[in-house]
DOVEX-372542 format. One record per residue (C-alpha): residue number from 1; chain; x, y, z. Coordinates in steps of 0.02 Angstrom, whole numbers, plus 32768, in hexadecimal, padded with zeros to 4 digits. Example, Ala and Ser with C-alpha at 12.3 -4.5 7.8 and 13.67 -1.06 7.14 Angstrom:
# DOVEX-372542
<atom n="1" chain="A" px="8267" py="7F1F" pz="8186"/>
<atom n="2" chain="A" px="82AC" py="7FCB" pz="8165"/>
# end
This chain:
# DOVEX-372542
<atom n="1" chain="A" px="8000" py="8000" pz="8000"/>
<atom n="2" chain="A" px="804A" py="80B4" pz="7FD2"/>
<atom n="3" chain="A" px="804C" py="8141" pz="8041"/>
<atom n="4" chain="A" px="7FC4" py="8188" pz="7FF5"/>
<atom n="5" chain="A" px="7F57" py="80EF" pz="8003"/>
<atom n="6" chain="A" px="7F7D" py="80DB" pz="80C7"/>
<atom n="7" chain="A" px="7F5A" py="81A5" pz="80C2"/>
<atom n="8" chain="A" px="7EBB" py="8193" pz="806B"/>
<atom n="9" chain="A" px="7E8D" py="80EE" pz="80DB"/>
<atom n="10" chain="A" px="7EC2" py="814D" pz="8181"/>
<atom n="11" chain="A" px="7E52" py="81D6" pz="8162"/>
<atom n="12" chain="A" px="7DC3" py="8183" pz="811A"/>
<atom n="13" chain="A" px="7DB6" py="812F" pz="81BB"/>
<atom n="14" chain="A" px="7DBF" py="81C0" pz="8224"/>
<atom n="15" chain="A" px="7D47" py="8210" pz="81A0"/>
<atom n="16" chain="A" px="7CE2" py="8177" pz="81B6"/>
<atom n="17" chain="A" px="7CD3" py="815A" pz="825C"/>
<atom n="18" chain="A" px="7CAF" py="8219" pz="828B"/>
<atom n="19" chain="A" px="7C25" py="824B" pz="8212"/>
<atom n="20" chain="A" px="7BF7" py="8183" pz="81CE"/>
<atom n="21" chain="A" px="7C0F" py="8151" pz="810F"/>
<atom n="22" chain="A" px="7B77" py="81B4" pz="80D1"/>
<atom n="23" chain="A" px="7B8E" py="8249" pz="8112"/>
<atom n="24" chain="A" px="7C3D" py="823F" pz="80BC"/>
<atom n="25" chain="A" px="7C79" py="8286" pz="8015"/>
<atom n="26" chain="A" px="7D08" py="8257" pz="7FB3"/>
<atom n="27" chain="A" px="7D3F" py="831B" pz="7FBC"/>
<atom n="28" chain="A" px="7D1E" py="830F" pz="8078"/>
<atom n="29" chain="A" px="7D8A" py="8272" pz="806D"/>
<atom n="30" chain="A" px="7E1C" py="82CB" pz="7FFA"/>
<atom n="31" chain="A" px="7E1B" py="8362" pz="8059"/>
<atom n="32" chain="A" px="7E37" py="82F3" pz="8108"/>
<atom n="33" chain="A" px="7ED2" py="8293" pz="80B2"/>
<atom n="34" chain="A" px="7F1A" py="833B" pz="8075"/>
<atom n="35" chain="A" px="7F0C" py="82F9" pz="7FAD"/>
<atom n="36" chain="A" px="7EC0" py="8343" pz="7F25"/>
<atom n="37" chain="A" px="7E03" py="82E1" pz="7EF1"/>
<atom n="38" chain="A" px="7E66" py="82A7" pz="7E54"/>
<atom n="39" chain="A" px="7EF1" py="824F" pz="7EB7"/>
<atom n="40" chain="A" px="7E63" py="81F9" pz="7F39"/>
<atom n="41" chain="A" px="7E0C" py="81B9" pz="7E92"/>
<atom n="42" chain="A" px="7EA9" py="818B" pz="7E40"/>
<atom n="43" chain="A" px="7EB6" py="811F" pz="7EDF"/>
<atom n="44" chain="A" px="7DFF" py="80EC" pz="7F05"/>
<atom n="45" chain="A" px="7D7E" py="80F5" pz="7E70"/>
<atom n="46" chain="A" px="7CE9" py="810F" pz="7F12"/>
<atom n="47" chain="A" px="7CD4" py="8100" pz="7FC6"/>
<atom n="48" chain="A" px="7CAA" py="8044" pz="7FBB"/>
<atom n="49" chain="A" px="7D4E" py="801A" pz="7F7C"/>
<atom n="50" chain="A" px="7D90" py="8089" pz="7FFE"/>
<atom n="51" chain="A" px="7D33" py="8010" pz="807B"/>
<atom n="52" chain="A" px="7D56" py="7F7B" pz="8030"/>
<atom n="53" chain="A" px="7E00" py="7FBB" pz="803F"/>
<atom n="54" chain="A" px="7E09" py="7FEA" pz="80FD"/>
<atom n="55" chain="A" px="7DC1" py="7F2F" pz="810F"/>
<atom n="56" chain="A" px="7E6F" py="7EE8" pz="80D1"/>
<atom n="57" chain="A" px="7EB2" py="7F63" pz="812B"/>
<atom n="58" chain="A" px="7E89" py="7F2A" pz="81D7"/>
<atom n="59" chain="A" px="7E93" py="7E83" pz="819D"/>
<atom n="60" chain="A" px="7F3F" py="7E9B" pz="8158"/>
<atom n="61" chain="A" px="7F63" py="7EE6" pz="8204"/>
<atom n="62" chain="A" px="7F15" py="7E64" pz="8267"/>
<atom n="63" chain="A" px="7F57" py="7DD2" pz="821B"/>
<atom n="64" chain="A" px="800B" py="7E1B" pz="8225"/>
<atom n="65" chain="A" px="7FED" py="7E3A" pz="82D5"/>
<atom n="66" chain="A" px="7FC6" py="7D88" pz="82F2"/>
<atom n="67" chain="A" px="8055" py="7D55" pz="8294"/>
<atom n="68" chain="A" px="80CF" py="7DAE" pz="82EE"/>
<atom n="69" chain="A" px="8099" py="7D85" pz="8397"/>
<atom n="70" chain="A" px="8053" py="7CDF" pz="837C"/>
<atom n="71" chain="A" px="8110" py="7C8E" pz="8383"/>
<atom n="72" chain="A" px="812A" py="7CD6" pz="8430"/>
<atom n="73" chain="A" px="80AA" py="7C53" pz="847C"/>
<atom n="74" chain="A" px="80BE" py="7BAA" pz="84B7"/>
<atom n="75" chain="A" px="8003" py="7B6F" pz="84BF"/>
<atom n="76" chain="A" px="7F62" py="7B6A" pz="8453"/>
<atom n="77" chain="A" px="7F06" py="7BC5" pz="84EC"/>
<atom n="78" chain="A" px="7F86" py="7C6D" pz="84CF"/>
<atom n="79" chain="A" px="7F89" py="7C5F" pz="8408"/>
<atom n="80" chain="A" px="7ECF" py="7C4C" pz="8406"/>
<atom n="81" chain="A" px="7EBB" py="7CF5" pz="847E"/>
<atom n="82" chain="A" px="7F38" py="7D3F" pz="8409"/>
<atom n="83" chain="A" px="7ECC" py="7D23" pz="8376"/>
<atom n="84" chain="A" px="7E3A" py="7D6F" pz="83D9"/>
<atom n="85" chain="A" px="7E90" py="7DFD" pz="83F9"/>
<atom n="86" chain="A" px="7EAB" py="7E2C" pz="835C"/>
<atom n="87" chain="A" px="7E1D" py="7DE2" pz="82F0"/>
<atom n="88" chain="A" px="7D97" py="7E08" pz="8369"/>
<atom n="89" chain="A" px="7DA9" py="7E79" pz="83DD"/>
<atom n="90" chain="A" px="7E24" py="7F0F" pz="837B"/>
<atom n="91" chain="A" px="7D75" py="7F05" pz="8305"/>
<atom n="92" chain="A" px="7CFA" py="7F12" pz="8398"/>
<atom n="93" chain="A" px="7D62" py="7FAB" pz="83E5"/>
<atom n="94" chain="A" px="7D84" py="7FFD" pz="834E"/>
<atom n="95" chain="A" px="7CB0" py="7FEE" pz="832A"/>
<atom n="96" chain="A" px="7C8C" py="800B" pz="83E3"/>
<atom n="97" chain="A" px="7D0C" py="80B2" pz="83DA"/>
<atom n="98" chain="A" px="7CB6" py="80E3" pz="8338"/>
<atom n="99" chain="A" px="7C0A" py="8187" pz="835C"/>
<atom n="100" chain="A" px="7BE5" py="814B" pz="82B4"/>
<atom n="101" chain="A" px="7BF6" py="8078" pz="82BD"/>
<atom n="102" chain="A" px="7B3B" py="804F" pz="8281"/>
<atom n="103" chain="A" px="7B70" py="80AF" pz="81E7"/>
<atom n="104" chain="A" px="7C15" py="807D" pz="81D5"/>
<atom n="105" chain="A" px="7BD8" py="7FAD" pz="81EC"/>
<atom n="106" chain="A" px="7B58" py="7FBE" pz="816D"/>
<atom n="107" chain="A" px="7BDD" py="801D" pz="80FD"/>
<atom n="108" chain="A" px="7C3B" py="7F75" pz="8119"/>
<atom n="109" chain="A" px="7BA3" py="7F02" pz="80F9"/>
<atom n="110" chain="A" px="7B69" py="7F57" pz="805E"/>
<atom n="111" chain="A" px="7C19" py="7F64" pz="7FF8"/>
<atom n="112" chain="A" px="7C7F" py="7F03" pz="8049"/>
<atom n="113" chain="A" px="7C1D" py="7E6E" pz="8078"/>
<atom n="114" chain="A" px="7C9E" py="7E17" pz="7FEC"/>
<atom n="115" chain="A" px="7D30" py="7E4A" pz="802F"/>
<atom n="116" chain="A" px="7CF4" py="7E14" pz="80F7"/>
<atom n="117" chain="A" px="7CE1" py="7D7D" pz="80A1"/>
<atom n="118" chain="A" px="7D9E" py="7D68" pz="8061"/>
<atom n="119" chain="A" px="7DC7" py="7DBE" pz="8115"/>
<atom n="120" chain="A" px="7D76" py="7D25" pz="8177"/>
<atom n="121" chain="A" px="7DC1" py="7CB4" pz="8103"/>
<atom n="122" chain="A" px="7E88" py="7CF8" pz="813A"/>
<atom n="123" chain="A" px="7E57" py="7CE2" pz="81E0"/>
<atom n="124" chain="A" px="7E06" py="7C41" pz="81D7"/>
<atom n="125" chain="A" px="7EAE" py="7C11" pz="817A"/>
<atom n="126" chain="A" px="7F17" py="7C60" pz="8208"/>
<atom n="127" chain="A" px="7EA8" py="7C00" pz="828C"/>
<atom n="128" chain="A" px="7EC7" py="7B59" pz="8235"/>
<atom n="129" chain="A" px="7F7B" py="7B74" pz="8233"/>
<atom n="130" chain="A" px="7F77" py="7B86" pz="82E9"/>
<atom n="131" chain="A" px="7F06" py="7AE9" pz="8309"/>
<atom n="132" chain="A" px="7F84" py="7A72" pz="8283"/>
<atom n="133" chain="A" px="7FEF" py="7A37" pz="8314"/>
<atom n="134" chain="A" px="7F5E" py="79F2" pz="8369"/>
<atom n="135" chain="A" px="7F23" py="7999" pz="82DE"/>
<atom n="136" chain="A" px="7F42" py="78F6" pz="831D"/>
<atom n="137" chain="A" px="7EB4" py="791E" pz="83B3"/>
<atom n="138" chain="A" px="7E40" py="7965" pz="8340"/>
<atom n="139" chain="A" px="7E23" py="78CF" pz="82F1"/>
<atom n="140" chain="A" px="7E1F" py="788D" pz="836B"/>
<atom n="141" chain="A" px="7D81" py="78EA" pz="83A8"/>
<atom n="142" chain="A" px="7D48" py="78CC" pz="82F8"/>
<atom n="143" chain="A" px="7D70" py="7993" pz="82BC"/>
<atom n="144" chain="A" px="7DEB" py="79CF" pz="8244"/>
<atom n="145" chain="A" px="7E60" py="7A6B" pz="8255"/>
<atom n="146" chain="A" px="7E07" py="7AAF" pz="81B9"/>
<atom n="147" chain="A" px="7D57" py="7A8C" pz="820D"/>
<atom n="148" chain="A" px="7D7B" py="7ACB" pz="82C0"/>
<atom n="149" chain="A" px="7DCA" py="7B67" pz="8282"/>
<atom n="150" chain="A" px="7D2F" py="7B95" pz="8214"/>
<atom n="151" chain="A" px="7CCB" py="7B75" pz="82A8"/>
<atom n="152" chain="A" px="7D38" py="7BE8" pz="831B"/>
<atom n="153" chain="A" px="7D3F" py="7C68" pz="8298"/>
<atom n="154" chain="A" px="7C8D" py="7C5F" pz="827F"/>
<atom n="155" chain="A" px="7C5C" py="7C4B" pz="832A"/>
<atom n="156" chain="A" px="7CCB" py="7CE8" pz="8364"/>
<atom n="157" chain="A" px="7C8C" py="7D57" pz="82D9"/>
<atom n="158" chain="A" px="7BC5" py="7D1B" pz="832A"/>
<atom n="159" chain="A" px="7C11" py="7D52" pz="83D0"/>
<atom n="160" chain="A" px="7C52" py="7E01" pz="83A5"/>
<atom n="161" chain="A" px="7BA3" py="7E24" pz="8326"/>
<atom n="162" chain="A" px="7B3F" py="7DFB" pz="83CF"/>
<atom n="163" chain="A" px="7B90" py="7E28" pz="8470"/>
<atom n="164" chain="A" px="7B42" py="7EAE" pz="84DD"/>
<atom n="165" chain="A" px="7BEA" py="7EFC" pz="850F"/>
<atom n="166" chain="A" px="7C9D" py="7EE7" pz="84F4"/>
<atom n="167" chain="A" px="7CA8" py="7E74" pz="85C0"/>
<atom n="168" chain="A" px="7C12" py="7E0B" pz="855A"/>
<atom n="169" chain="A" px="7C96" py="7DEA" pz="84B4"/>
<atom n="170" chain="A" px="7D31" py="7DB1" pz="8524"/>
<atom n="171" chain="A" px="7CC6" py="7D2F" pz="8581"/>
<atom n="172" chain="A" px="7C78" py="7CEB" pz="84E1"/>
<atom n="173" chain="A" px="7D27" py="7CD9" pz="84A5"/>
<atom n="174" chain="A" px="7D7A" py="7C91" pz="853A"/>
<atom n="175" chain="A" px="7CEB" py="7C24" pz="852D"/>
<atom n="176" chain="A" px="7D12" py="7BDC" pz="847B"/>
<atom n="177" chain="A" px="7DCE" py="7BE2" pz="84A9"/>
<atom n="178" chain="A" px="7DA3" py="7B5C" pz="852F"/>
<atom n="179" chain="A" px="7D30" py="7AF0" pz="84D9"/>
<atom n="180" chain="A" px="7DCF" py="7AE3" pz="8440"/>
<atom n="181" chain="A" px="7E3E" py="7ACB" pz="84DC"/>
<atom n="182" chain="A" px="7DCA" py="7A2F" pz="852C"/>
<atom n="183" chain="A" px="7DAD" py="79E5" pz="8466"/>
<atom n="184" chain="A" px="7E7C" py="79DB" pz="8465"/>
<atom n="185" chain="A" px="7E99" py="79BF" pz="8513"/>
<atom n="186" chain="A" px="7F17" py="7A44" pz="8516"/>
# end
């Protein structure tokens, strides 16, 4: 991503989030980033492929996050609240942080519903990667890495759409973490 893009990105967040995607121009959006309208749509051709764009962007950021901390850990249990961290709950206090998060979700689920698709997907990948070494007690349990890590990616995105507060999310999680930690006995 150029320094223009993460400009762009940066400010159509902060654009975003403060006044919600409707209420948002693509001048409004230029004149935040300190770029001229024909730079922004040399970058973006609209505001949905600016939000399908922030979408990788946290996912690009999430997933490296992971990555870099994930080798620090010895057990499942601390990789697994790693991956939490920063799949579930960066996106639930970025959304809970946000005056304008009702319009800035929908944003998401109207453009970008494509691109949270690919997003789950790198996670569910990252998640599997995590449960390989424990392969041998999946099985078995009757589960596969791939299955058990759609159904933790799944099952935490469920958790974060429906929790009443932030306290709510972490339990749901910790929850799931166990029940992966009982299926491997780890």
């Amino acid at each position: 991503m150029s320094s223009s893009e993460k400009e762009i990105l940066d400010a159509a967040l902060q654009m975003f989030s403060r006044y919600g995607v409707r209420r948002t121009s693509m001048g409004d959006l230029a004149k935040t980033a300190g770029i001229s309208r024909q730079t922004l749509y040399n970058a973006f051709r609209n505001k949905d492929d600016i939000l399908r764009a922030l979408i990788r962007a946290f996912t690009d950021d999430a997933i490296r996050g992971i990555e870099a901390e994930i080798g620090t850990v010895k057990n499942l249990g601390d990789a697994l609240d790693i991956v939490f961290d920063k799949m579930v709950l960066a996106g639930f206090d970025l959304v809970l942080d946000t005056p304008n998060a009702q319009d800035l979700v929908d944003g998401f689920n109207a453009s970008g519903q494509e691109e949270m698709t690919r997003a789950a997907e790198r996670f569910r990948d990252v998640i599997e990667r995590i449960l390989i070494p424990h392969e041998a007690a999946l099985k078995e349990a009757g589960l596969t890495p791939v299955a058990l890590s759609d159904f933790i990616q799944r099952s935490a995105k469920a958790a974060s759409n429906t929790a009443r507060d932030r306290e709510h999310l972490a339990r749901q999680l910790e929850t799931l973490k166990r029940l992966c930690l009982a299926t491997v006995d780890a």
